[in-house]
N, C-alpha and C positions, 0 to 999 in steps of 0.2 A: 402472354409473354411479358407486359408489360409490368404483371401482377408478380411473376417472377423476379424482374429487377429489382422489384421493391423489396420482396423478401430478405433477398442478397445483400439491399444497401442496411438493412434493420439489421441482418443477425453481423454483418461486418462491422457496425457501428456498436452494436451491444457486446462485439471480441473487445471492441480500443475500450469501451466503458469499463468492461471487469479487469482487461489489463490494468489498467490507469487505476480502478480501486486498489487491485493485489498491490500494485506500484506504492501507492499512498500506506499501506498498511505496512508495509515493510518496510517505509521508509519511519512512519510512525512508532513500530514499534523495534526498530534502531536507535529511535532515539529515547524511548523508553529505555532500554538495556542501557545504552550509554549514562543516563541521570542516576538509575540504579547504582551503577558501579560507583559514577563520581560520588555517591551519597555513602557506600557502601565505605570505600576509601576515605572520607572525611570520618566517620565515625572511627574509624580503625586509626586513622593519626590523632584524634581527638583523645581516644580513651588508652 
């Protein structure tokens, strides 16, 4: 029984881990898209 809780609290704690990655990676690579653009735009006013 006891062996069971633990299972539960690991694989509940390794959901909020990958959430929290996925979170970070797409928060990452918004702000990737976003520097692109701005770069993308400065070249484009530039030339």
């Amino acid at each position: 029984m006891r062996s069971l809780h633990k299972i539960v609290n690991v694989t509940s704690s390794n959901l909020h881990f990958t959430r929290l990655v996925k979170y970070k990676i797409s928060q990452f690579l918004m702000q990737n898209k976003s520097i692109c653009q701005l770069q993308h735009y400065k070249l484009k006013n530039f030339s």
